[in-house]
Backbone as CSV, one residue per row, in Angstrom:
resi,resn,N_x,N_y,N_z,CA_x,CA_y,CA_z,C_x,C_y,C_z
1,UNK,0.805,-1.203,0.000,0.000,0.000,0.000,0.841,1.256,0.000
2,UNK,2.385,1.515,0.228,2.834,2.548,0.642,3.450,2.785,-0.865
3,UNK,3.801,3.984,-1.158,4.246,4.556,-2.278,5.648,4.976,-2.090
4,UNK,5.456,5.378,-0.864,7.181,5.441,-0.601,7.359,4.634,0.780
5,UNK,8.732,3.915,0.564,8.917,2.862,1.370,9.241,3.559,3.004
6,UNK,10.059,4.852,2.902,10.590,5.099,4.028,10.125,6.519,4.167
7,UNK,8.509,6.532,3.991,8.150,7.066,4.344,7.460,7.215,5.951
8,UNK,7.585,8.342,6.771,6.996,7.907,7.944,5.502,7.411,8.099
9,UNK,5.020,7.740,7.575,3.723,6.852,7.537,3.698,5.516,6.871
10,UNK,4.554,4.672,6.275,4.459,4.029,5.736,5.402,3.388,6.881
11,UNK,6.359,3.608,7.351,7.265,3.214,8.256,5.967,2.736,9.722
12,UNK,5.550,3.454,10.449,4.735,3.695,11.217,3.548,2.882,11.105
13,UNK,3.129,2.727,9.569,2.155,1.471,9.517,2.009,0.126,9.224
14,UNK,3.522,-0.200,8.346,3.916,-1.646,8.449,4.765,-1.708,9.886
15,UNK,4.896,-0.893,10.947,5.194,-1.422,12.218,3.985,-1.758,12.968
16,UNK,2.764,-1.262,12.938,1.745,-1.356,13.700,1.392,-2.987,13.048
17,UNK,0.846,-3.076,11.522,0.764,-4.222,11.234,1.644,-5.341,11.464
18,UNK,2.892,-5.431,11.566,3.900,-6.623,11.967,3.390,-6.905,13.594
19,UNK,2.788,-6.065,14.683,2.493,-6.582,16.073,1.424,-7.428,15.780
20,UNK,0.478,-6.511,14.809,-0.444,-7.861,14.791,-0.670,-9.534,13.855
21,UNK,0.326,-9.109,12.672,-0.188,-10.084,11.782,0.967,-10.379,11.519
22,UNK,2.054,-10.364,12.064,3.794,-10.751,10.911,3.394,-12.106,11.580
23,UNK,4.494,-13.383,11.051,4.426,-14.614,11.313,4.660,-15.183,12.111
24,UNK,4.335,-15.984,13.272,4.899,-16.226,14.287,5.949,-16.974,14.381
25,UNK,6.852,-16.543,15.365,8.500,-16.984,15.458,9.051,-15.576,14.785
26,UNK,8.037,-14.848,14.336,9.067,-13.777,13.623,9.722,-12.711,14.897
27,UNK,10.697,-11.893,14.195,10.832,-10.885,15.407,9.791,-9.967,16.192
28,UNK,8.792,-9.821,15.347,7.631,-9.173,15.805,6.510,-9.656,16.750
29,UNK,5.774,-8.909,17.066,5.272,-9.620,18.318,3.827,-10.883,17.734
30,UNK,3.577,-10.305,16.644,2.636,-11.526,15.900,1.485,-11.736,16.584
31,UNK,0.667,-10.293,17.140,-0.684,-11.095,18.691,-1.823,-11.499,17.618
32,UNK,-1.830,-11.824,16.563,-2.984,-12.741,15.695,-2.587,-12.835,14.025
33,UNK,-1.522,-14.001,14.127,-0.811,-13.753,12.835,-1.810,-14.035,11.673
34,UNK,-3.182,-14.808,12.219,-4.526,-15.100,11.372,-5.336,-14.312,10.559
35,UNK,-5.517,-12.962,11.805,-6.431,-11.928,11.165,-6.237,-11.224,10.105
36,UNK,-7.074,-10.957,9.153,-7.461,-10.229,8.365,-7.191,-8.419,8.251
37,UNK,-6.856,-7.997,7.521,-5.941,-6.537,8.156,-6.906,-5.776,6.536
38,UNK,-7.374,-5.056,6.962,-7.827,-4.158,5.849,-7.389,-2.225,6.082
39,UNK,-6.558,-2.077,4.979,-5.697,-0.943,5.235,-6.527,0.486,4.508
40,UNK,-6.654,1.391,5.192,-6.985,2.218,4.719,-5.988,3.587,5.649
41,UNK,-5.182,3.915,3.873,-4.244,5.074,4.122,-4.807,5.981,4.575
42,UNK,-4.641,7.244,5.449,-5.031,8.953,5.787,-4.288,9.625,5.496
43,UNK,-2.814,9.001,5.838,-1.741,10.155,5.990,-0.965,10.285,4.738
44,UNK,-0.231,11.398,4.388,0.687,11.612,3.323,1.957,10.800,3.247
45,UNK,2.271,10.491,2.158,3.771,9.970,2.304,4.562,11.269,1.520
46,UNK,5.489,11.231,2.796,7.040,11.875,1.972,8.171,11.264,2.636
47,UNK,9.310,11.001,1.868,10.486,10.148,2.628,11.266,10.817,3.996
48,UNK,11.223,9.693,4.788,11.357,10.400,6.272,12.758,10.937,5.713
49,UNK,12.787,12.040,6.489,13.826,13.198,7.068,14.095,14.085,5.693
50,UNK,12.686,14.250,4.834,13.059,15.467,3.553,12.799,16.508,3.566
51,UNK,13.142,17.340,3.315,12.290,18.763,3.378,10.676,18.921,3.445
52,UNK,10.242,18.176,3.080,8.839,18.496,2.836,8.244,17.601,4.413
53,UNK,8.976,16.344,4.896,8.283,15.722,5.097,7.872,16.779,6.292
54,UNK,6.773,16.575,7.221,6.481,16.387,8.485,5.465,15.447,8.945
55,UNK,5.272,15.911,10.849,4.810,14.400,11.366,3.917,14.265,10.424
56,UNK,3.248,13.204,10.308,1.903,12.466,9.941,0.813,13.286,10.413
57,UNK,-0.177,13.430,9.759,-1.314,13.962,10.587,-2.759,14.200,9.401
58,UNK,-4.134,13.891,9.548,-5.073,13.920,9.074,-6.011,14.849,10.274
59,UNK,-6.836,15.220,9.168,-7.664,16.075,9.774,-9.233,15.152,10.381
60,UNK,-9.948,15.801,11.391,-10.839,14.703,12.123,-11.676,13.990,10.967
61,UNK,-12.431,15.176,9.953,-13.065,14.781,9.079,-12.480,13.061,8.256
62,UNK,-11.065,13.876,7.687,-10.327,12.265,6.949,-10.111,11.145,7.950
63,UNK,-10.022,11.524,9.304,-10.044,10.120,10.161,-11.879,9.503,9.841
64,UNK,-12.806,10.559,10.358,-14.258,10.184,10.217,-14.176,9.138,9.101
65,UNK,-14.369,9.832,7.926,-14.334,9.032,6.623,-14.122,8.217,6.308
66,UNK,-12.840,7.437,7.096,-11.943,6.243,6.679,-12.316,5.476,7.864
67,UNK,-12.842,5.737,8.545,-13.572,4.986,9.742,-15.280,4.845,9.245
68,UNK,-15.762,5.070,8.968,-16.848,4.546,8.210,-16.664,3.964,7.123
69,UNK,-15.567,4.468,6.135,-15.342,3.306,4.810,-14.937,2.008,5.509
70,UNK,-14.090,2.163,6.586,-13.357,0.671,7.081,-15.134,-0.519,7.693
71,UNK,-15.561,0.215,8.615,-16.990,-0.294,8.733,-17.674,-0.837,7.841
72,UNK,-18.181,-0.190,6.870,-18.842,-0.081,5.266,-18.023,-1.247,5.009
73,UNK,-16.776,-1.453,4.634,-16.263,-2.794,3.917,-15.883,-4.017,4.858
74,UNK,-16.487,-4.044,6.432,-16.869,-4.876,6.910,-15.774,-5.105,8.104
75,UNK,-14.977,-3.989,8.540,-14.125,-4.394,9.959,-15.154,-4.591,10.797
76,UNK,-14.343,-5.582,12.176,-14.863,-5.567,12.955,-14.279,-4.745,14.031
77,UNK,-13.308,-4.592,13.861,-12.630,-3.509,15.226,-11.433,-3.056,14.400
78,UNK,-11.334,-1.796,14.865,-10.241,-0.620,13.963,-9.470,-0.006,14.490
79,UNK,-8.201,-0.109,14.396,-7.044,0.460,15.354,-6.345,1.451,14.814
80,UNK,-6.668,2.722,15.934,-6.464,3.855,15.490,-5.187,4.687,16.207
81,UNK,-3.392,4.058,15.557,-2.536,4.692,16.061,-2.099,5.596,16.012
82,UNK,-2.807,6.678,15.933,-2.956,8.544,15.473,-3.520,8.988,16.303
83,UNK,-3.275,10.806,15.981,-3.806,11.837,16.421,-4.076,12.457,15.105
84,UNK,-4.748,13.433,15.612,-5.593,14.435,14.466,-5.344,16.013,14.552
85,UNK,-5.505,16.415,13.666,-4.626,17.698,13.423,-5.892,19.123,13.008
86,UNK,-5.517,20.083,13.354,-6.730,20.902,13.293,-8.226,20.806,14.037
87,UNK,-8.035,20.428,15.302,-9.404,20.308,16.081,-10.017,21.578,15.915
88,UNK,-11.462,21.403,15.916,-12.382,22.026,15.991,-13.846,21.762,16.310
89,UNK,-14.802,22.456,16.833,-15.975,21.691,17.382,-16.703,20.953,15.977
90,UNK,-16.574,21.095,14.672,-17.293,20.630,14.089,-16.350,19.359,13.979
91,UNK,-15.267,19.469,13.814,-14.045,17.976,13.688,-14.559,16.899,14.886
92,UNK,-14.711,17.638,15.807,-15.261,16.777,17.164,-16.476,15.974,16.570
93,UNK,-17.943,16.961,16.096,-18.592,16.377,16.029,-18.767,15.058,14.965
94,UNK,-17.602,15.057,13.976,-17.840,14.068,12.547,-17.391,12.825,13.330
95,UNK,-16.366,13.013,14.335,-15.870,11.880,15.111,-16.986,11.398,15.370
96,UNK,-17.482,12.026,16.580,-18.563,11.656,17.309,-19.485,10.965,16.293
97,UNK,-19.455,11.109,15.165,-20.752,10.786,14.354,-20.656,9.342,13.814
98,UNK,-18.743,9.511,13.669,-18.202,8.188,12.910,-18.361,6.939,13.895
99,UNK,-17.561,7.410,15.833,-17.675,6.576,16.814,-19.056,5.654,16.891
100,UNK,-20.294,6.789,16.906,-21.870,6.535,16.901,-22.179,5.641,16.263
101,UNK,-21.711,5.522,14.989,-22.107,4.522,13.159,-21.603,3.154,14.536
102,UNK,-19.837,3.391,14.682,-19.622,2.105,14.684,-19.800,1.313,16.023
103,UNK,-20.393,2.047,17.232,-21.169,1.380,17.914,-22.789,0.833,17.402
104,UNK,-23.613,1.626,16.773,-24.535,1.095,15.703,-24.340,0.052,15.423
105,UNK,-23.050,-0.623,14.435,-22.506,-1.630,13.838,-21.877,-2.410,14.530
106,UNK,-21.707,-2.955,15.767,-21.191,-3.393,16.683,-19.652,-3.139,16.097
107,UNK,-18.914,-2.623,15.925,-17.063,-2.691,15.627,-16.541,-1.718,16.867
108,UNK,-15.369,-2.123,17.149,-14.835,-1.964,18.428,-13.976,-0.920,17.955
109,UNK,-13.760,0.289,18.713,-12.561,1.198,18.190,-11.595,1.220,19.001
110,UNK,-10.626,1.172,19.258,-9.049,0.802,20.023,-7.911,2.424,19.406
111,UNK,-7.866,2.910,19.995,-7.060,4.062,20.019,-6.196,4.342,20.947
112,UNK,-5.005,5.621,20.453,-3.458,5.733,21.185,-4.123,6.279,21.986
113,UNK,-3.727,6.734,23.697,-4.131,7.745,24.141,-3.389,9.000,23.857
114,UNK,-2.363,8.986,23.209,-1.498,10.325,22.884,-0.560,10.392,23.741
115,UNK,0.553,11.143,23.219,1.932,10.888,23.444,2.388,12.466,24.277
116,UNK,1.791,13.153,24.657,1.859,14.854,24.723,2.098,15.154,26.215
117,UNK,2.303,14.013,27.156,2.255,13.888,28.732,1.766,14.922,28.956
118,UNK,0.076,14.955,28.885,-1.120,15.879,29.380,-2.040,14.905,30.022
119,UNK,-2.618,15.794,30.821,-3.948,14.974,31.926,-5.288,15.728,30.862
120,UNK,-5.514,14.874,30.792,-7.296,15.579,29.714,-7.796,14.058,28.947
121,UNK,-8.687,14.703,27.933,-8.982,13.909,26.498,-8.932,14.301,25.675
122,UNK,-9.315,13.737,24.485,-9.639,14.515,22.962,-10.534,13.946,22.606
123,UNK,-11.157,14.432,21.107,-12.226,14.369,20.545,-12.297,12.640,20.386
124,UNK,-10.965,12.063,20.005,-11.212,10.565,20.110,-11.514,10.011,21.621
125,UNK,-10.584,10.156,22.356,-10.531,9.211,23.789,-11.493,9.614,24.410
126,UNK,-12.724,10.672,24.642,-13.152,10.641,25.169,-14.620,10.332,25.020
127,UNK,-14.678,9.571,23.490,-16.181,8.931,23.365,-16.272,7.605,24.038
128,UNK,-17.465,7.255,24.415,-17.749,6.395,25.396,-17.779,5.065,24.629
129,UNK,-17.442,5.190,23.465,-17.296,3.605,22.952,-15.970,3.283,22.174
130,UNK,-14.997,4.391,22.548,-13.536,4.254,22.273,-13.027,3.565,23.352
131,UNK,-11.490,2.799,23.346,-11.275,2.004,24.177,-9.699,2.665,23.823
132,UNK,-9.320,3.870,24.848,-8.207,4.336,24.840,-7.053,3.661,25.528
133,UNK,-5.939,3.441,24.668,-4.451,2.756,25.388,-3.491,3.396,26.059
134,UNK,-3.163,3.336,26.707,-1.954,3.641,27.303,-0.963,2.888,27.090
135,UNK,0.533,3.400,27.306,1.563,2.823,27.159,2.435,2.345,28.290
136,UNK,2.694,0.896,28.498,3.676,1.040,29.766,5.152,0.456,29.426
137,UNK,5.742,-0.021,30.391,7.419,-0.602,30.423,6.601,-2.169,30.712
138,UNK,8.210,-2.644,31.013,7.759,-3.886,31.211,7.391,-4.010,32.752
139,UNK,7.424,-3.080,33.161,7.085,-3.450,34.570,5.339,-3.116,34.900
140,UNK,4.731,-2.505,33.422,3.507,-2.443,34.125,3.747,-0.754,34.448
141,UNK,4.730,0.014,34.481,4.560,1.512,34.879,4.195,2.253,33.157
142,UNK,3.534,3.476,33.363,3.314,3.889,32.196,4.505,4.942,31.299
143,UNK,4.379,4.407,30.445,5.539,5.711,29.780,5.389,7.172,29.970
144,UNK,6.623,7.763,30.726,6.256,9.711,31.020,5.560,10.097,29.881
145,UNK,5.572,9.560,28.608,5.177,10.906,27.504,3.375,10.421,26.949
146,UNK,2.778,9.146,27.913,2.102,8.602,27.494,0.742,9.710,28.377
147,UNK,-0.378,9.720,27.574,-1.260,10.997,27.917,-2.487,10.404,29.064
148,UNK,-2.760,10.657,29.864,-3.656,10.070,31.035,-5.052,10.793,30.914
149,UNK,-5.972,10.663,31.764,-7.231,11.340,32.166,-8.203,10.518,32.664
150,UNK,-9.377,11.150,33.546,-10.453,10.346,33.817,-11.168,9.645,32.263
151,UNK,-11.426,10.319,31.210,-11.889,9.036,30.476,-11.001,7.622,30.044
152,UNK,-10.199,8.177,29.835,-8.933,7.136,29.763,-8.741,6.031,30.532
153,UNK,-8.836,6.528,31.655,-8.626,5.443,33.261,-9.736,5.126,33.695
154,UNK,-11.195,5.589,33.192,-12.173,4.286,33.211,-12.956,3.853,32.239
155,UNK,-12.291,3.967,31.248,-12.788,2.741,29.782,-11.200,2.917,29.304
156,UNK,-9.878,2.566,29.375,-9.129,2.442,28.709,-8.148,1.102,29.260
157,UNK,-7.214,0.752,28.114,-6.437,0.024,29.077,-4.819,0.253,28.811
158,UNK,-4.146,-0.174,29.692,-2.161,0.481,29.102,-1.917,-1.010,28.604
159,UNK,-0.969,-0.816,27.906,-0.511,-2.342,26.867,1.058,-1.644,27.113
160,UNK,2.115,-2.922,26.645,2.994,-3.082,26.320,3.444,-1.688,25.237
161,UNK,4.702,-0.834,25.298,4.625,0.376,24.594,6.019,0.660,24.590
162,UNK,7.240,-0.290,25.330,8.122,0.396,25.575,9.354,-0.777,24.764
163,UNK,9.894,0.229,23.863,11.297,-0.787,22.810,10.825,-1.923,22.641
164,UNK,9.650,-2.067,21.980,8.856,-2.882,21.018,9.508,-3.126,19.979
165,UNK,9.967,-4.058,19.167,10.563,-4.547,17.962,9.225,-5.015,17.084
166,UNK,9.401,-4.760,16.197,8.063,-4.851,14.909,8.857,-4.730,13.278
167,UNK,8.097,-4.783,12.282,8.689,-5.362,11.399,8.583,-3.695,10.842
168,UNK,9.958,-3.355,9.584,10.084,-1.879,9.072,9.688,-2.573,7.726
169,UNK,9.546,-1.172,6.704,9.222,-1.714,5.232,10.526,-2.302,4.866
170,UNK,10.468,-3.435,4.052,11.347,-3.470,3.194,12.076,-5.253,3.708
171,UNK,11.175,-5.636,5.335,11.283,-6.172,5.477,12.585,-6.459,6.693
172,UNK,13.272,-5.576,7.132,13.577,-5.092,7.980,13.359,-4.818,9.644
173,UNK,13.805,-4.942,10.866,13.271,-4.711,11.808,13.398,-3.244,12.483
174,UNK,12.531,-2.821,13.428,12.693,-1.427,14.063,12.372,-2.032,15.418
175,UNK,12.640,-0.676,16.076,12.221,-0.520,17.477,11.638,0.123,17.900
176,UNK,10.588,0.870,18.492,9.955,1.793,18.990,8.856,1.545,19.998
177,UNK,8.656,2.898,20.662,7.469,3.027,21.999,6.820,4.157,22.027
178,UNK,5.531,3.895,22.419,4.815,5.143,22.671,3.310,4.108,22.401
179,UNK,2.335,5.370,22.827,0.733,4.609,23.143,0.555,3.767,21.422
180,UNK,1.045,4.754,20.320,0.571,4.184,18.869,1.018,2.188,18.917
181,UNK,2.443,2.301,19.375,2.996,0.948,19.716,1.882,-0.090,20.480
182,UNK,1.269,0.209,21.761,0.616,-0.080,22.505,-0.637,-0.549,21.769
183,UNK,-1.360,0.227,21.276,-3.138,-0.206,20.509,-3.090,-1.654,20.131
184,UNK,-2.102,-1.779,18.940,-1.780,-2.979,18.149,-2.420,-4.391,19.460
185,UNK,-1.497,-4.209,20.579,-1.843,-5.333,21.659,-3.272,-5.514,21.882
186,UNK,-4.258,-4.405,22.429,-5.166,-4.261,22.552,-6.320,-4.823,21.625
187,UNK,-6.236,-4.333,20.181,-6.472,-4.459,18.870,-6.450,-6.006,18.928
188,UNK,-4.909,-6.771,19.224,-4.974,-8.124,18.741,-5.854,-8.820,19.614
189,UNK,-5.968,-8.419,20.439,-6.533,-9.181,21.832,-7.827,-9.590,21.567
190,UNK,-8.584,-8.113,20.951,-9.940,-8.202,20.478,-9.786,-9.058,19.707
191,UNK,-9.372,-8.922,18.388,-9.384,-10.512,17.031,-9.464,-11.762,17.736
192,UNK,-8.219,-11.870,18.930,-7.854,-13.114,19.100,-9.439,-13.786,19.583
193,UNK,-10.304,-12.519,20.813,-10.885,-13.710,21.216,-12.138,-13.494,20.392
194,UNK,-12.637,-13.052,19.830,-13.696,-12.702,18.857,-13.272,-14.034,17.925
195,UNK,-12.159,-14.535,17.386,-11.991,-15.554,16.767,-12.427,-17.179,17.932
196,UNK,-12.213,-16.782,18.880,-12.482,-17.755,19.685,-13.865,-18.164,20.258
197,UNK,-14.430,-16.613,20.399,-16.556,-16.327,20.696,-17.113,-15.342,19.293
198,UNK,-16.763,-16.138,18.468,-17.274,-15.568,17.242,-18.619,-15.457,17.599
199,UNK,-19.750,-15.227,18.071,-20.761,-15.196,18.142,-21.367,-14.242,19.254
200,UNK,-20.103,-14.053,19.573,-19.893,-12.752,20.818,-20.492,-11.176,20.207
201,UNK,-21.089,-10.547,21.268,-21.479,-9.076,20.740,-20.153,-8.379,20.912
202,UNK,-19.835,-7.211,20.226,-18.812,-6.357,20.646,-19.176,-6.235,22.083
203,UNK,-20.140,-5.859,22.552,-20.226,-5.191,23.657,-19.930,-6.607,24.743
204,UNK,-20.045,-7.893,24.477,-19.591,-8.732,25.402,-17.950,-8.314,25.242
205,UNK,-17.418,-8.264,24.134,-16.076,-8.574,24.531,-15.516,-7.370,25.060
206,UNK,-16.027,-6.127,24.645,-15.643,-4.998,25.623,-15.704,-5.085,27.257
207,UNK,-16.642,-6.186,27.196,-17.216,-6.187,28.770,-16.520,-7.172,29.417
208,UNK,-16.074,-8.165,28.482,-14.856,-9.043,28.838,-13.368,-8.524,29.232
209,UNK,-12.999,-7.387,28.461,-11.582,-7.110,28.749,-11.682,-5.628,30.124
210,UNK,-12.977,-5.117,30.085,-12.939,-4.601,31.275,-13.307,-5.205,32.480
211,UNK,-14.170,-6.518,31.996,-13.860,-6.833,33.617,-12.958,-7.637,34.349
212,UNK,-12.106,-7.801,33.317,-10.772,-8.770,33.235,-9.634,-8.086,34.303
213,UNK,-9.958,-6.933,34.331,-9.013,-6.346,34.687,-9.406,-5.437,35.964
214,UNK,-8.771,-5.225,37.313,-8.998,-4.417,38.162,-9.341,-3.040,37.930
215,UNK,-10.057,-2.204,38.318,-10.420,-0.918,37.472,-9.983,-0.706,38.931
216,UNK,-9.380,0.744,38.510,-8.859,1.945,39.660,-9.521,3.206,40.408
217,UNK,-10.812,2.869,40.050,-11.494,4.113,40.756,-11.691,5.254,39.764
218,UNK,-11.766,6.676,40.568,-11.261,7.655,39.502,-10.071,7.674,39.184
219,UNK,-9.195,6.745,38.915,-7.906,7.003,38.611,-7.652,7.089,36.751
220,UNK,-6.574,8.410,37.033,-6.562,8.426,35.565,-5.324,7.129,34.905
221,UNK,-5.120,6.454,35.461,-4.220,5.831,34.911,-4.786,4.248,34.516
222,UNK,-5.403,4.247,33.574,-6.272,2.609,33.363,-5.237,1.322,33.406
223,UNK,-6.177,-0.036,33.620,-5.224,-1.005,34.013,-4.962,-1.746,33.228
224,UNK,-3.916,-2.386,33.819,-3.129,-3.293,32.393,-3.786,-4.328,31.751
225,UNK,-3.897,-4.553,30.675,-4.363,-5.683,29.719,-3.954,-6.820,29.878
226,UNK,-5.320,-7.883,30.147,-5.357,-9.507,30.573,-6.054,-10.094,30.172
227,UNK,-5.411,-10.552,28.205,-6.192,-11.333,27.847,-6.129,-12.377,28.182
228,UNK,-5.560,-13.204,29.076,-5.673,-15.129,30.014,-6.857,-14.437,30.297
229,UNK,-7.266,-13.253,31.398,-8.384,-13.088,32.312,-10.071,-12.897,31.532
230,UNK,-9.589,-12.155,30.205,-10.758,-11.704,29.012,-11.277,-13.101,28.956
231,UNK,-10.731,-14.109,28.556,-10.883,-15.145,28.181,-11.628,-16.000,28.759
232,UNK,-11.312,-16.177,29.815,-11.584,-16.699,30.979,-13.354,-16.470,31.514
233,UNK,-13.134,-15.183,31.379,-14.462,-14.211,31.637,-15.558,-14.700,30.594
234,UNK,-15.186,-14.805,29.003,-15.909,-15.046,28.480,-15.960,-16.431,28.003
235,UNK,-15.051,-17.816,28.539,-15.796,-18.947,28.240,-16.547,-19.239,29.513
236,UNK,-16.600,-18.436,30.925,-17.744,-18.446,31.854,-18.859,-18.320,31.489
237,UNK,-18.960,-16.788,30.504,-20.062,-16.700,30.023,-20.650,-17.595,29.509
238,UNK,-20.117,-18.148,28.341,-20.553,-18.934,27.456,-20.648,-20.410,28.001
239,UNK,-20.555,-20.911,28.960,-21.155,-22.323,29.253,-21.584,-22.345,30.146
């Protein structure tokens, strides 16, 4: 899909895809080398470090859009390792409109919480059927630059985020951390067990991975991701 290989968006999105789908045994983390990956570009390519390039960034509307086309051609859950550029109350509201469709449609949305080490939300993390990530180490602490808040810390969860190895274009490996790193886990978790309770509502398995997990009160810092515990939760359900 990428037009230019080393481009940062192109860099940035065959790393997100290698956590979830590269082969297992590969260097990458592989959390559902099975699933089905349907790509839909937003961002520009220009070759990292050119004059022209800068960060990545789409406006709310082009996130909206490509989140209802992804729906429309039949995802079931959509992982969204971005931020959005040019907020405004009407940008807010197309979100809001796109989030709305895909609770309508039962599809699960999985998003970064942002990288900006601020206490708040945004127009994404703070709809009530987004499932915002956080980023931690391996110890379970969250990364300083990873973004917190009350919506965050009670519908979100922190994943794995820190010197992550994933696959670069060209076939190549990288390294990197931050919440975008993090979703991918989250993201696979959903496939994995949706492949396992195919017959599951979104809203069970949302209800599976939050109650999988200790919730913190008002705390803005949401808890770590346990898919053994998701699992668990939902073959209770089911027999």
């Amino acid at each position: 899909m990428c037009t230019q290989a080393n481009s940062t968006a192109c860099l940035h999105g065959t790393f997100v895809a290698g956590i979830l789908s590269a082969k297992r045994n590969s260097s990458a983390p592989a959390i559902c080398p099975g699933c089905t990956l349907l790509i839909r570009p937003i961002f520009p390519e220009e070759p990292a470090g050119s004059a022209a390039e800068t960060t990545p960034g789409a406006t709310p509307k082009e996130l909206a859009d490509a989140i209802i086309e992804c729906i429309d051609a039949g995802a079931r859950v959509i992982n969204l390792s971005l931020s959005t550029a040019q907020p405004s109350t009407r940008g807010e509201q197309v979100l809001r409109e796109a989030f709305d469709y895909a609770l309508k449609r039962n599809v699960i949305v999985v998003t970064a919480a942002g990288n900006q080490r601020t206490v708040g939300s945004s127009a994404i993390t703070r709809h009530p059927w987004v499932i915002p990530v956080v980023a931690c180490d391996l110890l379970g602490r969250p990364l300083n630059e990873s973004n917190l808040g009350s919506s965050i810390g009670r519908r979100g969860l922190t994943a794995p985020g820190a010197s992550i190895m994933s696959l670069s274009a060209g076939g190549q490996t990288h390294t990197a951390s931050g919440t975008s790193v993090a979703v991918p886990f989250v993201t696979g978790t959903v496939a994995l067990l949706w492949s396992e309770f195919p017959a599951a509502s979104a809203s069970s398995i949302r209800l599976a991975m939050a109650s999988a997990c200790a919730r913190r009160g008002s705390s803005v810092f949401p808890p770590l991701l346990d898919a053994s515990a998701a699992y668990q939760f939902l073959l209770r359900a089911n027999t």
